[in-house]
C-alpha positions in Angstrom: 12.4 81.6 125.3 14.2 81.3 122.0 17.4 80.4 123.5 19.5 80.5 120.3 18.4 84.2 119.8 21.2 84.7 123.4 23.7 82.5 121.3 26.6 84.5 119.8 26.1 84.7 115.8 29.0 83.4 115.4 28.5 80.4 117.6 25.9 79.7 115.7 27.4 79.3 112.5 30.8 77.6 113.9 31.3 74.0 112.6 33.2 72.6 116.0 36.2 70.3 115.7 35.3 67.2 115.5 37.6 64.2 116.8 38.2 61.1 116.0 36.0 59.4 118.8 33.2 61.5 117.7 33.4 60.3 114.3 33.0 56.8 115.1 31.6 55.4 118.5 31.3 52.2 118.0 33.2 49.2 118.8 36.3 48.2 116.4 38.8 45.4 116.9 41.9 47.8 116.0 42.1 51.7 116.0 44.2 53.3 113.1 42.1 56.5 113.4 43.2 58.8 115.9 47.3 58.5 115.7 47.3 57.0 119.0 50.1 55.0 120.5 49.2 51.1 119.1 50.4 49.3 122.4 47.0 48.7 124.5 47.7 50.2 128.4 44.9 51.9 130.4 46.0 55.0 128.7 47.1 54.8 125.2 43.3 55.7 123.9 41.8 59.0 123.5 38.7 59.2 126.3 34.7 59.4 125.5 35.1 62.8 124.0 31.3 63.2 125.6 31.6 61.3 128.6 28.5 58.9 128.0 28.6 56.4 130.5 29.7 59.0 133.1 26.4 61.1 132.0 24.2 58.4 132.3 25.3 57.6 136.3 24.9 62.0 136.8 21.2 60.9 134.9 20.5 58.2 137.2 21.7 59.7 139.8 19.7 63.4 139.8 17.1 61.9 138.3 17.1 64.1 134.6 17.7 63.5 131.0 20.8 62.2 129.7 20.9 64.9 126.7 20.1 67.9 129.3 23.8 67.4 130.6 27.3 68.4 130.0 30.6 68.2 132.0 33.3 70.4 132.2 37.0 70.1 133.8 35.4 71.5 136.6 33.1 74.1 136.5 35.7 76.8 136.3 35.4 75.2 132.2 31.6 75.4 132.3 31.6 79.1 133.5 34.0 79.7 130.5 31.8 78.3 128.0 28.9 79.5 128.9 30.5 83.3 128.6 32.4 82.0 125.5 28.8 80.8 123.9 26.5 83.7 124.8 28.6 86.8 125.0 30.1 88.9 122.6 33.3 90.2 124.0 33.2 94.0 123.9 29.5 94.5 123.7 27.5 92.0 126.1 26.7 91.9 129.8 27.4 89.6 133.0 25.5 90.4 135.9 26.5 88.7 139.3 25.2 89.0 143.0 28.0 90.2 145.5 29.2 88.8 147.3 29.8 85.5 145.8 31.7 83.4 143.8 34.6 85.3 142.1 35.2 83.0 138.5 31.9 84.5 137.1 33.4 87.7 137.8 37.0 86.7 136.5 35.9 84.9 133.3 33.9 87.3 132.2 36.6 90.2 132.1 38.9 87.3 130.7 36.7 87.4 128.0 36.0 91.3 127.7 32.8 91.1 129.0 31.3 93.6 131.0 30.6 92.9 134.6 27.9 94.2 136.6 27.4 93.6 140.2 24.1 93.2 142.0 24.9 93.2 146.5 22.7 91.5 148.5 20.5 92.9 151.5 22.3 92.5 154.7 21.2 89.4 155.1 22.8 87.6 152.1 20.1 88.0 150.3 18.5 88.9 146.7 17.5 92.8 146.1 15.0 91.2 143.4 14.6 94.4 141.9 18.0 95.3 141.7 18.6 92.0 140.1 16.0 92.4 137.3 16.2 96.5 136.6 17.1 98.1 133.8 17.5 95.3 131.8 19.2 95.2 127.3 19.5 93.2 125.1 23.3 93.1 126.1 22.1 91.3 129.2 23.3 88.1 128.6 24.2 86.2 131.5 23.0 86.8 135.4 25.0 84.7 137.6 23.9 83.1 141.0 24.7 80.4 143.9 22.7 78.9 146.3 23.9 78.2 148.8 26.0 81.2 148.8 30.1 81.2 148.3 31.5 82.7 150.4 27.8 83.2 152.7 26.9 79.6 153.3 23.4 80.4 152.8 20.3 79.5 150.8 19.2 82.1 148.7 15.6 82.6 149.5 13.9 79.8 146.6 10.8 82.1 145.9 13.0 85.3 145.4 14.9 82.8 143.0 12.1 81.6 140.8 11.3 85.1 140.8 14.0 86.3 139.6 14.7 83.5 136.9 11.5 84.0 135.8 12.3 87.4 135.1 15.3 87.3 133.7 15.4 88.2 129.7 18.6 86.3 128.8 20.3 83.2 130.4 20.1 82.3 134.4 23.1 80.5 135.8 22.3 78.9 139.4 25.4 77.6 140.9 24.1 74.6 143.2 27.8 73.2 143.7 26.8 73.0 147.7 23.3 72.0 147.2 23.6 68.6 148.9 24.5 70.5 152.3 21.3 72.1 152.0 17.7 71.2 152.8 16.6 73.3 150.4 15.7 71.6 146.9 17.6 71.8 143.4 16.7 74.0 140.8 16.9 70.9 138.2 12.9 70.1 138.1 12.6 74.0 136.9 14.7 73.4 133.5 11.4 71.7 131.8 9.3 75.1 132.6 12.3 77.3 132.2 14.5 76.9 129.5 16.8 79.4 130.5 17.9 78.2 133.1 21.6 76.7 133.5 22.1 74.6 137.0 25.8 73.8 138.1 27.0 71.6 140.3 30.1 69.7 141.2 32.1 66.9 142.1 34.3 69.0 144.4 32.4 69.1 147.2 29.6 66.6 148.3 30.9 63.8 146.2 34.6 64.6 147.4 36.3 64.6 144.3 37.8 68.1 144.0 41.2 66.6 142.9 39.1 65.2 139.6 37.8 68.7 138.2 34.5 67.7 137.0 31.7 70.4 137.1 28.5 69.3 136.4 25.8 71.5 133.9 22.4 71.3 133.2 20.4 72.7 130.6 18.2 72.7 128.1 19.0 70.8 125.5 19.4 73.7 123.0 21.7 75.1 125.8 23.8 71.7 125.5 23.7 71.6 122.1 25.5 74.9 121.7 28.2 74.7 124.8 29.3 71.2 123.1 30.5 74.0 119.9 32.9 75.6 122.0 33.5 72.4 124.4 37.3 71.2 124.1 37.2 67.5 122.7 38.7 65.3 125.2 38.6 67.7 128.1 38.0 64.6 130.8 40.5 61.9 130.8 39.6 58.1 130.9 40.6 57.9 134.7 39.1 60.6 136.3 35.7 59.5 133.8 35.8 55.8 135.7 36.5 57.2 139.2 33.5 59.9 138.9 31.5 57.2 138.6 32.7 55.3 141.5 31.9 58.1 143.3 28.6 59.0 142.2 28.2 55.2 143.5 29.5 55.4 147.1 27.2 58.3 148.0 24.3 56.7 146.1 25.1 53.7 148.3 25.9 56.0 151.6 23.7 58.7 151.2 25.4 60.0 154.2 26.8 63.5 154.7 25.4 64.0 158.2 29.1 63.8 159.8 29.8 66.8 158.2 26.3 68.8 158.7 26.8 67.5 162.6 30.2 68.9 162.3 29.4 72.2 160.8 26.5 72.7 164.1 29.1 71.6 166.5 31.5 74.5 165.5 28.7 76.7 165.3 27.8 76.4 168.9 31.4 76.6 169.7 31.6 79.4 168.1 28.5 81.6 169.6 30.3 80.8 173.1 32.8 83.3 171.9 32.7 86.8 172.8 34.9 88.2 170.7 32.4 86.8 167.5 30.6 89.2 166.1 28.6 87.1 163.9 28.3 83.2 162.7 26.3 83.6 159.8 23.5 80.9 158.9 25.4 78.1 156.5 23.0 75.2 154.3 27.1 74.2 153.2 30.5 72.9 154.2 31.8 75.9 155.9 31.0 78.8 157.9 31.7 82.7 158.1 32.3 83.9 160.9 32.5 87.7 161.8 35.4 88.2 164.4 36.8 91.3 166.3 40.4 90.5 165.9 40.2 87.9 162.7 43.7 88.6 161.1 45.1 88.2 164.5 43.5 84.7 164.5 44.3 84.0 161.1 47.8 84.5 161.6 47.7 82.6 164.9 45.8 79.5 163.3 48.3 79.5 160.7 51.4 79.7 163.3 49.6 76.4 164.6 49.5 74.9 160.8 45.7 75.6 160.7 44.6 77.7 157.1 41.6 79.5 157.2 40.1 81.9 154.4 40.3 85.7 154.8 36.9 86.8 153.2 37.0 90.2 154.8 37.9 92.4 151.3 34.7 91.3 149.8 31.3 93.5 150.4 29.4 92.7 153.0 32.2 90.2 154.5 34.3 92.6 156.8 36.0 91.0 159.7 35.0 87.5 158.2 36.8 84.3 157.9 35.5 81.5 156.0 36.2 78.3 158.3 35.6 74.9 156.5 34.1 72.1 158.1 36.9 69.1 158.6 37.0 66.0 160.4 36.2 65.1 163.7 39.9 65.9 164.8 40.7 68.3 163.0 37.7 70.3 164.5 38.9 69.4 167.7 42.2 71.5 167.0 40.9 74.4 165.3 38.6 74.6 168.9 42.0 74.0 171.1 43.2 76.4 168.9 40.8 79.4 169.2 41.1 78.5 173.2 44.6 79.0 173.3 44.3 82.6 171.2 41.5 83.8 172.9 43.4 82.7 176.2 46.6 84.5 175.7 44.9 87.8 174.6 43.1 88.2 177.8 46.1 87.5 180.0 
């Protein structure tokens, strides 16, 4: 696909800022270039404006090509850019699945773009003909996520490639629970499809949500182009050298069973419940949960200092409360919780 036919003209053409660190990357004894403060501390010098070392670990790490990534302030900034570098405000199209993630959705009228929504079949998933009908050239962006916020579940991968492969502009597959799942990444798929965007994050697997890094992958046309509108030092020095240290400790660990063996245990808690409706199926870190009486639980849970999310205004969701998985004790409350409610209501 020629990808910098989607780019906006005027991205095209834009000569991005370009700061002092990105002028010279090298090694100097003393730095009178970028008006920083001269006394040496952790702090006083501007960080990688491109984040180079902390690229290379992601590289290792997901096993893909330095130059085919780019980080954001979490991936709230990503989303941004990519509407900032393909859409012109006023005239061009998003299209998202619903439900699902609601920044796509939010940046996009941010940045006068036109939303269109897409529901899934009962079942949380893909209408593949909705998705690909009816397609402009204003069709810039389709949005997706798999596994599914606020769902918890894989999108079907064959309805997926199907999909992307039919897409006419840019294909954004959010992956930001993918290390839940068993399902495999969309990353191998860039090389045949180069419009394909993947995202993922350090705020869920890698337990950094306090960081705000969000992970892209792309082709690297797609990189060059989202570096244009890319802020120039939008990842401090810190939260660069502890990234890393966390891509480490799960490279090292590998281990995210507690929480997968925590997520089944509340499901089968859960289906002992007669007042739930439904526990839909989850590849992530939380469940939804249909319930007869869920703002009455809500409330209670949060009497008792427990917060769940309501989910029940978005389609498909009524009734539903997204329940995330925590740690051993913690579950152990929310279930001594639930008891207690479901105890008192049938006294």
């Amino acid at each position: 696909m020629n990808l910098e036919a989607l780019v906006r003209p005027n991205i095209v053409s834009l000569r991005p800022f370009r700061s002092a660190r990105s002028e010279f990357a090298g090694h100097a004894d003393i730095y009178l270039d970028a008006n920083e403060h001269p006394e040496p501390s952790r702090y006083n010098r501007y960080p990688d404006p491109f984040h180079k070392k902390l690229r290379a670990k992601i590289a290792q790490w997901r096993n893909i090509e330095v130059d085919q990534i780019i980080l954001g302030n979490g991936s709230d900034e990503i989303i941004d850019m990519i509407i900032r570098t393909f859409c012109v405000p006023g005239k061009d199209i998003v299209r998202v699945i619903e439900p699902t993630f609601g920044m796509y959705e939010v940046s996009s009228r941010i940045h006068d773009v036109a939303v269109e929504s897409i529901p899934l079949n009962l079942d949380f998933q893909l209408d593949v003909d909705a998705c690909l009908r009816d397609q402009t050239e204003h069709n810039k962006l389709l949005f997706m996520c798999s596994p599914n916020n606020p769902t918890g579940n894989d999108l079907n991968p064959s309805d997926l490639l199907t999909v992307i492969e039919g897409w006419q502009g840019i294909v954004v597959v959010d992956e930001a629970y993918i290390d839940f799942s068993q399902q495999d990444s969309l990353l191998k798929e860039i090389e045949r499809l180069n419009h394909l965007i993947v995202l993922q994050t350090f705020s869920k697997s890698l337990g950094g949500a306090g960081l705000r890094v969000g992970i892209c992958y792309a082709d690297v046309v797609v990189v060059k182009y989202l570096n244009k509108v890319k802020p120039p030092y939008n990842i401090g020095s810190l939260t660069q050298e502890i990234a890393e240290e966390l891509i480490t400790a799960l490279m090292e660990s590998g281990d995210l069973a507690s929480i997968i063996s925590e997520r089944e245990r509340m499901r089968r808690f859960l289906s002992g419940i007669e007042e739930v409706i439904k526990i839909y199926p989850s590849e992530s870190n939380f469940l939804l949960v249909r319930f007869e009486d869920h703002l009455e639980l809500k409330d209670f849970l949060e009497d008792h200092g427990i917060i769940v999310r309501d989910r029940s205004t978005l389609p498909g969701c009524e009734q539903c409360l997204r329940i995330t998985v925590g740690m051993h004790d913690e579950n152990a409350q929310l279930i001594a919780n639930i008891n207690e409610f479901y105890a008192l209501n049938k006294k």
